[in-house]
C-alpha positions in Angstrom: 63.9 49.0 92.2 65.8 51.8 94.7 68.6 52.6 93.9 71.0 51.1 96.6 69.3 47.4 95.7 70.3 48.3 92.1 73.5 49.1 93.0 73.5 45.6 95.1 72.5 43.5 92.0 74.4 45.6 89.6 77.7 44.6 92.2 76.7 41.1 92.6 76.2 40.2 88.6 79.7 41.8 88.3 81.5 40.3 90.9 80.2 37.2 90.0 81.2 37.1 86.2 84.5 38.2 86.9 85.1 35.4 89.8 83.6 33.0 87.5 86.0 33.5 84.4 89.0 33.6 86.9 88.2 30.6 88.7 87.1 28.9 85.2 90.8 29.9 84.2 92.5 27.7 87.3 90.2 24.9 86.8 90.2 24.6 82.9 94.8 24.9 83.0 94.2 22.0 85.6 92.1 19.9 83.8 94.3 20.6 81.2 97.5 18.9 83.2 95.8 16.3 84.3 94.9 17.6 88.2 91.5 15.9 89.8 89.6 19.1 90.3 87.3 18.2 93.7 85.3 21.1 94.0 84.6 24.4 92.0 82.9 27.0 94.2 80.9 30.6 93.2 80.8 31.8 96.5 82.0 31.6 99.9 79.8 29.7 102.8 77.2 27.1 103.1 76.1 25.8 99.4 72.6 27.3 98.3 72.8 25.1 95.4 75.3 22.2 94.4 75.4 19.0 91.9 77.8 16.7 91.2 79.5 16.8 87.7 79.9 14.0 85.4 83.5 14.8 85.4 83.5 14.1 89.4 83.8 17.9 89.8 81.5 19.3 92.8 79.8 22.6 91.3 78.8 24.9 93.9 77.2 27.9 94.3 77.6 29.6 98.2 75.7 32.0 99.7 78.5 35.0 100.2 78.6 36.2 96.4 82.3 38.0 97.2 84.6 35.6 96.2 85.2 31.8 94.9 87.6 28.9 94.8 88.7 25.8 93.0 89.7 22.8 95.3 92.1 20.3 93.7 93.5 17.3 95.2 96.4 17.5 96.8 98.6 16.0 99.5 99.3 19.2 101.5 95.6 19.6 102.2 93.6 15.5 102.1 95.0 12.1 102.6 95.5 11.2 99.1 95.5 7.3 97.7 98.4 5.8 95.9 96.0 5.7 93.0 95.3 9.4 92.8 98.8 10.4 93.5 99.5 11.5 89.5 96.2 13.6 89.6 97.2 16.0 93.2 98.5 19.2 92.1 101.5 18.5 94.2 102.6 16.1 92.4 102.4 18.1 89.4 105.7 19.7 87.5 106.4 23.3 88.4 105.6 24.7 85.0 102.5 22.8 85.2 101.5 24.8 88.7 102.7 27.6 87.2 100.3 27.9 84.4 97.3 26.4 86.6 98.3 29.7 88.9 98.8 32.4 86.6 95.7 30.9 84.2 93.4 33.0 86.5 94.5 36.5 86.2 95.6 35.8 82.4 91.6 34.6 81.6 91.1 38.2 83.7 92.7 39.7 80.8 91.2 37.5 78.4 87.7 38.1 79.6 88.8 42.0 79.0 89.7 41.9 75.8 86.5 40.1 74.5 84.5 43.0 76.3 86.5 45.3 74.7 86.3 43.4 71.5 81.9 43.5 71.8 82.6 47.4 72.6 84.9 48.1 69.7 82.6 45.9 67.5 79.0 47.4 68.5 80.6 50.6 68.1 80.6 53.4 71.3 79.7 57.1 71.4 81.6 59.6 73.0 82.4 63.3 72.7 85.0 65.2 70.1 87.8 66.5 72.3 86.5 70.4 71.3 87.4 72.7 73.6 85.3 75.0 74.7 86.9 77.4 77.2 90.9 77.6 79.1 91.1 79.1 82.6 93.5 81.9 82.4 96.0 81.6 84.2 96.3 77.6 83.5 98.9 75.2 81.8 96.7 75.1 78.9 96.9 79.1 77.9 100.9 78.3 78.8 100.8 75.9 76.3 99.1 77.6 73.8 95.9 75.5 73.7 93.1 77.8 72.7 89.2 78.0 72.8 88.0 76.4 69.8 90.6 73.5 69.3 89.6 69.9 68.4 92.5 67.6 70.0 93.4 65.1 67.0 96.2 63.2 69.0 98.0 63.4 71.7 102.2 62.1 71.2 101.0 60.4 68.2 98.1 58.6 69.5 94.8 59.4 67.8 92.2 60.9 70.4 88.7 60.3 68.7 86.8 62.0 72.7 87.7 63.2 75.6 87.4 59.2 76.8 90.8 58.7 74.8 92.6 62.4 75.6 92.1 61.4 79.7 93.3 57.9 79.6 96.8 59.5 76.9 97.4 62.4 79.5 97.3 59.9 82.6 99.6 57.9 80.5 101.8 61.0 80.3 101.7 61.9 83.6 101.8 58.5 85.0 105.0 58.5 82.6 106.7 61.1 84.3 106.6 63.2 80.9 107.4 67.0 80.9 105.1 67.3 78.2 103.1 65.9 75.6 103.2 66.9 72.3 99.3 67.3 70.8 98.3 67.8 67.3 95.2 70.3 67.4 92.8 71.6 64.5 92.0 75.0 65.5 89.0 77.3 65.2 89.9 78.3 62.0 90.8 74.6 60.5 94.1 74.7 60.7 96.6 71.9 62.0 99.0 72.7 64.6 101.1 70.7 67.5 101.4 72.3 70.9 103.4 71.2 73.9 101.3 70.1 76.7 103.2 71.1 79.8 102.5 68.4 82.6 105.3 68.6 85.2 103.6 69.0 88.5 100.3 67.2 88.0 99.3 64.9 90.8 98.8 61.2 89.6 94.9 60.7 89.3 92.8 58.2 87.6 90.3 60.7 87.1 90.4 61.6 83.3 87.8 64.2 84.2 90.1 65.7 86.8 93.4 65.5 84.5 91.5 67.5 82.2 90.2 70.0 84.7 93.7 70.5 86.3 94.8 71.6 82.8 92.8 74.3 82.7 90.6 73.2 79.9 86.6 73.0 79.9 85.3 70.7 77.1 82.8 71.6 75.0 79.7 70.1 76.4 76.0 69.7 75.1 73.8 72.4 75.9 71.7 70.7 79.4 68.9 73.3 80.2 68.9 73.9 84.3 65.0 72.3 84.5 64.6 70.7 88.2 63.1 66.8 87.7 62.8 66.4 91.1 64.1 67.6 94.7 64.9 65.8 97.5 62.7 66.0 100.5 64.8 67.6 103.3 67.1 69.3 101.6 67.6 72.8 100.6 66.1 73.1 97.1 62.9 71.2 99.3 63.1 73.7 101.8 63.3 76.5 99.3 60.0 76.4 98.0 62.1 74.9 94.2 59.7 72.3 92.0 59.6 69.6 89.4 59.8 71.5 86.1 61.3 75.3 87.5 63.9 76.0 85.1 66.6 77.9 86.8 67.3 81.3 84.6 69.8 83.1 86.9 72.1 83.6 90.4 71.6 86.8 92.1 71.1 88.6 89.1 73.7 86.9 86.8 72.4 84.4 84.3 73.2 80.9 84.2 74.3 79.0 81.3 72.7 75.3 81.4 72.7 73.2 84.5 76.4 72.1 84.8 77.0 75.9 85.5 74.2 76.4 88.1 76.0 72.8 89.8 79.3 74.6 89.5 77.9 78.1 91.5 76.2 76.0 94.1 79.4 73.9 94.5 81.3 77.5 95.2 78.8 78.5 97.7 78.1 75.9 101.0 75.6 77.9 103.3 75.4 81.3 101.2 72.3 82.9 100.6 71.8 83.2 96.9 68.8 84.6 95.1 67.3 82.7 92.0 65.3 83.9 88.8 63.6 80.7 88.5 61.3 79.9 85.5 57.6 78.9 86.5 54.5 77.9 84.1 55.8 80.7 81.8 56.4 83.6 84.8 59.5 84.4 86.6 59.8 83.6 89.9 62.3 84.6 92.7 63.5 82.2 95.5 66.0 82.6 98.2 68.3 79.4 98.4 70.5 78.5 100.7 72.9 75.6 99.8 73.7 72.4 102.4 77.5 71.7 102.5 79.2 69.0 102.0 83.3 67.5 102.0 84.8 65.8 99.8 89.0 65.2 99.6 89.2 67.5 102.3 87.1 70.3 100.3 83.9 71.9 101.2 81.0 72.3 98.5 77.5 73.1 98.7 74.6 71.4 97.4 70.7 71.9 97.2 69.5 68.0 97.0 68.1 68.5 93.3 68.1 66.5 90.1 68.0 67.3 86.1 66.1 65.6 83.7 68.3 63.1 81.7 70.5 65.5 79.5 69.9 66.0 76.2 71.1 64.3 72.9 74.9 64.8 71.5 74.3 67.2 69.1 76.1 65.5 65.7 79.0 68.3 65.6 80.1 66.8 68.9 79.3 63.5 68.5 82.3 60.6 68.1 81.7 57.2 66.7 84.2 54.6 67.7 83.9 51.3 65.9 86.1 48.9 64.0 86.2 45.8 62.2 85.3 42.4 63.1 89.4 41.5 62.8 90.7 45.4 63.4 88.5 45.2 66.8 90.4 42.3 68.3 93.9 44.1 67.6 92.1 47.6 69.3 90.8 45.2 72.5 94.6 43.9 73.1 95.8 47.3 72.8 93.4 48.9 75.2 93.9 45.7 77.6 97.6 46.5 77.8 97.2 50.1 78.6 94.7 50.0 81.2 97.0 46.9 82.6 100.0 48.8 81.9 98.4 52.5 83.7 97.2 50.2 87.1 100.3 48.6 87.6 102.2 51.9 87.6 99.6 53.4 89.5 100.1 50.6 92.0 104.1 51.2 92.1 103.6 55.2 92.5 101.4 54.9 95.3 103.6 52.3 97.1 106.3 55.1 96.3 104.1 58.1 97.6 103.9 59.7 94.0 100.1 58.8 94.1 97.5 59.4 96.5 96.5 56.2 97.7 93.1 57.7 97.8 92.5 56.2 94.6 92.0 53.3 95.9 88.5 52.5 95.7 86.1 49.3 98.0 83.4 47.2 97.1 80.9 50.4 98.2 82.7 52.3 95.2 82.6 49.4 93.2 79.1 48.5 93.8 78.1 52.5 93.5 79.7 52.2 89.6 78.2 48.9 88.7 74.7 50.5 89.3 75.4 53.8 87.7 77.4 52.0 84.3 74.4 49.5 83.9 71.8 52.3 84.3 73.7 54.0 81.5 73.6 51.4 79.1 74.8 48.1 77.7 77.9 49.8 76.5 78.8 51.4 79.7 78.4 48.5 82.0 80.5 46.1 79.4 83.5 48.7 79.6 83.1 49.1 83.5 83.0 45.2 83.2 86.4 45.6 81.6 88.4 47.6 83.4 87.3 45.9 87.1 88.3 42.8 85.1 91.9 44.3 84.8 91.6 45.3 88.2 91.5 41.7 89.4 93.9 40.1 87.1 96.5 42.8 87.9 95.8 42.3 92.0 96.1 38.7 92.0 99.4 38.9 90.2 100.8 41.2 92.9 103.6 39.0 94.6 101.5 38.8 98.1 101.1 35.2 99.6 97.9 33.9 99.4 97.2 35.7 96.4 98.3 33.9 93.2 101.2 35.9 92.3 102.2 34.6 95.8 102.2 31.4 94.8 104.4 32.4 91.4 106.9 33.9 93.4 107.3 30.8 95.7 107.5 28.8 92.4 110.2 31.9 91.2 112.3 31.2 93.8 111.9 27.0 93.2 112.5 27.4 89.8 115.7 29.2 90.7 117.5 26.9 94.0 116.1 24.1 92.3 113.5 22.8 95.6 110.5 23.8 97.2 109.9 27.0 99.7 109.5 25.4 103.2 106.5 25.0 104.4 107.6 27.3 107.4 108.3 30.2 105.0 105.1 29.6 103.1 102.9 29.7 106.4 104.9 32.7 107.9 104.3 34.0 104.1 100.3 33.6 104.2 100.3 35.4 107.7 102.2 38.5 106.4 100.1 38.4 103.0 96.5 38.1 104.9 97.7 41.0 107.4 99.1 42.8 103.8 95.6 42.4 102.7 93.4 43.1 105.7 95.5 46.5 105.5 94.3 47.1 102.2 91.1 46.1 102.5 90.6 48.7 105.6 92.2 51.4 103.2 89.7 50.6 100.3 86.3 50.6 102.8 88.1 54.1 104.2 88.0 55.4 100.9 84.6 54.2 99.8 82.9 55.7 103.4 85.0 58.8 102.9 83.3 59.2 99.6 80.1 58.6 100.5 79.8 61.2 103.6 
């Protein structure tokens, strides 16, 4: 299967999980509170498949995979008989169409923790937060953090890889923390806490490029620089470069494994270089010239070749994070909150201009991830499974009619002057909330093209 098609039925299987737990969540609250529930739809379109429920339910499944609904009863939308009147959602008490509202983003969350739950259970790999090298200057030599130093916890919070030191220092900085105090073991096995200075750091998702902005280069399995294939076309192609040439050194310096030849090539769009290149046991020169690229208004090179997988975690390096049937369920709540918690305030700073609204990522992005987490592994694809998860729940809480936190606030404001929103407000609502939308939706497939060229 090629990779794009992979990517298309990686995106597909995840967008329709998470549609069908949220919908599930509306229709399950309704049946619930006694609602007729008329139609319950996977999909947008004409019906590829459809049956008839013994509970009187149409089940549907539509032929645009992006989306899904669940059509009650009710007055504002069918003629309804005097029989049916106690089963319209209309008709319904407003805490009752509250919770059939908000039941969607909460099973969102639900849905989350019991992937995080499986994760935490199964047990995840990861790498010990060992540092392996500081740029000099950079915050991290400021703030004392030294070559050698395991990160143990970070403001109190134990930091068992690098996965938990990103998501504590976007915390941090997502905080508006000066600092954050970390508890180190240090080359020589001793226990000390530095202050992390983090004034001035751009809010970014990116754990990877928190960590990088820092100053700080984890330690990283050794990956050998051995070419598993080139792309036709492109410069390694054009360069003469094979399956199996190892790559021993850049005009004359050597190279340490592969992320460092990727890093020199990076520094280097449309330079010349010279490579010592490894070849059926004799040393071989090439001259190279990488392609160029931009990305985030920044120009790198690239030659258009890949590694072989990298290697295995080496067991000094290697983190194990698992926990008890009962302790896992108490982790998966926790780690629901924060990643529910860290969106939200993303959201806020980027409607404030604190955060680059660049993080902000399409169905192209989305679609690009669900490929690459399920090539990766079971593990990978339930986390990234997760945190889209979040990612819904969060956006359809957003107070925007015709999203569902729309709908709260209308019943918000009911709740307080004791009536209904007009049907006038509502529809001028809708209009402002699909433009709202449309907006973002252009800013999310501007991001996601962006990235790709």
């Amino acid at each position: 299967m090629s990779g794009v098609l992979f990517n298309i039925v990686a995106f597909i299987l995840v967008i329709g999980i998470l549609v069908t737990f949220h919908e599930f969540g509306h229709f399950w609250v309704a049946r619930r509170c006694g609602v007729k529930v008329l139609r319950f739809s996977i999909g947008f379109g004409k019906p590829v498949y459809r049956w008839q429920g013994a509970d009187g339910t149409e089940y549907v499944i539509a032929r645009i995979p992006l989306g899904g609904y669940v059509k009650m009863l009710d007055e504002r939308n069918d003629a309804v008989d005097d029989a049916d009147l106690p089963y319209a959602f209309n008709q319904q008490s407003l805490w009752a169409r509250i919770a059939i509202v908000a039941a969607g983003p909460v099973f969102n969350f639900i849905l989350a923790i019991i992937l995080y739950w499986l994760i935490f259970m199964i047990g995840t790999e990861g790498l010990k937060p060992v540092v392996a090298d500081v740029k000099v200057p950079s915050i991290a030599t400021q703030s004392g953090i030294r070559s050698g130093d395991q990160i143990l916890s970070i403001n109190g919070k134990n930091t068992q890889t690098w996965e938990t030191v990103g998501i504590s220092l976007i915390a941090s900085v997502v905080e508006g923390q000066p600092f954050a105090n970390v508890a180190v073991q240090d080359a020589n096995g001793n226990e000390q806490t530095r202050k992390l200075l983090l004034q001035g750091l751009p809010v970014d998702f990116s754990k990877a490029s928190v960590i990088a902005q820092l100053g700080i280069k984890p330690r990283l399995p050794v990956w050998p620089a051995i070419i598993d294939e080139v792309i036709s076309g492109e410069a390694a192609a054009n360069a003469g470069l094979m399956r199996g040439d190892e790559v021993l050194a850049v005009d004359g310096s050597e190279i340490a494994d592969w992320r460092d030849w990727v890093g020199i090539v990076q520094k280097k769009p449309r330079e010349t270089m010279r490579l010592t290149v490894l070849r059926s046991g004799k040393a071989v020169q090439i001259n190279i010239t990488p392609g160029s690229k931009t990305h985030n208004e920044r120009q790198y090179g690239y030659v258009g070749a890949r590694a072989y997988p990298p290697p295995a975690v080496p067991a000094e390096l290697r983190a194990v994070v698992q926990y008890s049937f009962l302790a896992a369920w108490g982790e998966a709540a926790k780690k629901t909150w924060q990643i529910s918690y860290l969106t939200l305030r993303m959201l806020g700073k980027m409607l404030v201009g604190e955060a680059s609204v660049k993080n902000i990522s399409g169905p192209l992005t989305i679609a690009q991830y669900a490929g690459r987490s399920a090539g990766i592994g079971f593990i990978q694809f339930l986390s990234f499974l997760a945190v889209v998860s979040i990612s819904l729940g969060v956006l359809n809480l957003l107070p925007i009619p015709v999203l569902d936190g729309g709908h709260l606030m209308y019943y918000l404001v009911e709740l307080v002057k004791g009536s209904p929103v007009s049907e006038k407000t509502q529809l001028f609502g809708q209009q402002m909330g699909m433009v709202a939308l449309g907006l973002l939706m252009l800013l999310a497939f501007y991001n996601d093209v962006m990235r790709l060229m």
